[in-house]
C-alpha distance (Angstrom), angle and dihedral (degrees) to the residues before:
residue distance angle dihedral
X1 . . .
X2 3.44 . .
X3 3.85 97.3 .
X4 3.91 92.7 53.2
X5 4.00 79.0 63.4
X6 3.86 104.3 47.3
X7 3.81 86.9 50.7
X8 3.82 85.8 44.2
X9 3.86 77.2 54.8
X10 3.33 99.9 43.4
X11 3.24 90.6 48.8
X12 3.60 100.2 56.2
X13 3.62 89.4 52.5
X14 3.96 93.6 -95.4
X15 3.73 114.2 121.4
X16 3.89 127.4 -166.8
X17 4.30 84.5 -113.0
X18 3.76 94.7 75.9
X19 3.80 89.8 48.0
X20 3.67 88.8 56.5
X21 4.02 89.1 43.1
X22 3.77 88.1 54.3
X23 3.98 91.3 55.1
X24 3.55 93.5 47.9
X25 4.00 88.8 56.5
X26 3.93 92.6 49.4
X27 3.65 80.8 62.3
X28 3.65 98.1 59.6
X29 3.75 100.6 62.4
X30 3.61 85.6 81.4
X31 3.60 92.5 72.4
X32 4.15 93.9 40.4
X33 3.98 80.2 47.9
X34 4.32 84.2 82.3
X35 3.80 105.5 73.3
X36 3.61 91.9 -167.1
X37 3.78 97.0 71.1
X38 3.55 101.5 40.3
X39 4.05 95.1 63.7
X40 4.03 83.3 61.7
X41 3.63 82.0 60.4
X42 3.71 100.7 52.5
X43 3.94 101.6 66.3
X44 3.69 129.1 -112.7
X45 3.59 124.0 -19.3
X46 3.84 118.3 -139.6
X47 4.34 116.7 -151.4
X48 3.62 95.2 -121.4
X49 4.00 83.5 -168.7
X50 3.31 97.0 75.9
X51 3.67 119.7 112.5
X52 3.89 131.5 -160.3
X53 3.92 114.3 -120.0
X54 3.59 110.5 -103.9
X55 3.68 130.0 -144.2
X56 3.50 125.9 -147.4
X57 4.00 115.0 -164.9
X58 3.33 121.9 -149.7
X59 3.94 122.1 -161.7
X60 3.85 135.2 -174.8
X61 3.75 97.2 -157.7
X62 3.94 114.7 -157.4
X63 3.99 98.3 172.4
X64 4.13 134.4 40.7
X65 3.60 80.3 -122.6
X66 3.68 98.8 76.3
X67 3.80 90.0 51.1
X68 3.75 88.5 91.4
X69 3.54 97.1 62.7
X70 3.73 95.9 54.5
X71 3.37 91.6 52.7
X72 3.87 90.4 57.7
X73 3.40 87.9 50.8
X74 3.99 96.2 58.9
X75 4.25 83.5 40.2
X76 3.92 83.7 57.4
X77 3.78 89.2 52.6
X78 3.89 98.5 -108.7
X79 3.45 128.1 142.1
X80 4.00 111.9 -117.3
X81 3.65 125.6 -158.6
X82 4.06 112.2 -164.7
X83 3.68 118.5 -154.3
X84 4.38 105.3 -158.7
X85 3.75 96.0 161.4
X86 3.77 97.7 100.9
X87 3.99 89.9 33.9
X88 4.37 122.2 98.1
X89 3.47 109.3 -97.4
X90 3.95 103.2 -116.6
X91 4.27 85.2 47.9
X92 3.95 87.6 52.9
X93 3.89 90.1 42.8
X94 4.04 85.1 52.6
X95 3.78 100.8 41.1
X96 4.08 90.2 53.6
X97 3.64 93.9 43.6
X98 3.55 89.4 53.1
X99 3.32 106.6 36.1
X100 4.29 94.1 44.2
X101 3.92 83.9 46.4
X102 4.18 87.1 58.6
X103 3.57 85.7 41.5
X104 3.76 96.2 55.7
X105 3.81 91.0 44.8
X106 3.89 86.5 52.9
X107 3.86 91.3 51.3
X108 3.71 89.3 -119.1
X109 3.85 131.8 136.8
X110 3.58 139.9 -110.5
X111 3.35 145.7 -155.7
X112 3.93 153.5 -173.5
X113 3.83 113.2 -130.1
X114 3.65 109.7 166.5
X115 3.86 133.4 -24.0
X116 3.62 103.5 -54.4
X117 4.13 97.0 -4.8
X118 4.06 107.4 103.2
X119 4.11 123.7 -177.1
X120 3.74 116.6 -144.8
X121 3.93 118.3 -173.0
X122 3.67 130.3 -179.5
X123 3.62 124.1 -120.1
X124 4.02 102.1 -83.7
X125 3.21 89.6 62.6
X126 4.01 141.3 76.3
X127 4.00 132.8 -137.4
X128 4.12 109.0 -154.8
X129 4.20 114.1 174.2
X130 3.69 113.5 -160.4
X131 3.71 92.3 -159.6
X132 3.81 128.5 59.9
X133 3.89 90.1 -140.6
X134 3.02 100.0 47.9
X135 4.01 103.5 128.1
X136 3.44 96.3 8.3
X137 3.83 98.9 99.5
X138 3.43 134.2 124.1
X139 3.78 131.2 -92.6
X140 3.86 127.1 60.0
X141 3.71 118.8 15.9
X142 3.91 86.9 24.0
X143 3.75 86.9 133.1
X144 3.16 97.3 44.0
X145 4.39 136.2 83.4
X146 3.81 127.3 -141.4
């Protein structure tokens, strides 16, 4: 009975070799069965933890000229902090209009530190406040929304 089906097999195109071959690979699990040896086997493995350093620049502008710099700063996806507390009131006014209007355009974020300090951050990156009054404080810009 059993030769009618090998040469049913056989005839079918399966032979008694690939029944053997399958064996032999129920074996091998015994080997895979170590966990340890198999990640030697899978190439090189990359720290996907790491994190490039990333630097924050802080500027005290005292002209409307320097504006265009920061902006290239947020364009190059750096984090800007901008100090206006020594700066004239109508040049503060213009440097944050400007520079949270190029912001905005750039899908980036901003926000209020202290009185006259401002954070601007590109896109790829997220501003969280731990304090609800944070930037709400007196002094210059008190009349003013952003």
């Amino acid at each position: 009975m059993m030769k009618i089906v090998d040469k049913m097999l056989n005839f079918m195109g399966f032979e008694e070799e690939e029944v053997e071959e399958e064996k032999n690979v129920q074996q091998e699990p015994e080997e895979e069965q170590r966990p340890w040896q198999r990640k030697k086997e899978k190439g090189t493995v990359i720290n996907m933890h790491a994190q490039r350093q990333i630097r924050v620049i802080v500027v005290e502008p005292r002209s409307f000229e320097e504006v265009k710099g920061i902006t290239d700063n947020i364009k190059n996806r750096r984090p800007v902090i901008v100090n206006l507390e020594q700066a004239e009131a109508e040049l503060a006014r213009r440097v944050v209009d400007f520079i949270s209007g190029a912001t905005y355009a750039l899908n980036g974020s901003m926000q209020k530190v202290g009185s006259g300090i401002f954070l601007f951050v590109p896109n790829n990156m997220d501003i969280s406040a731990d304090s609800k009054d944070l930037g709400k404080s007196k002094g210059m810009f008190a009349n003013m929304r952003f």
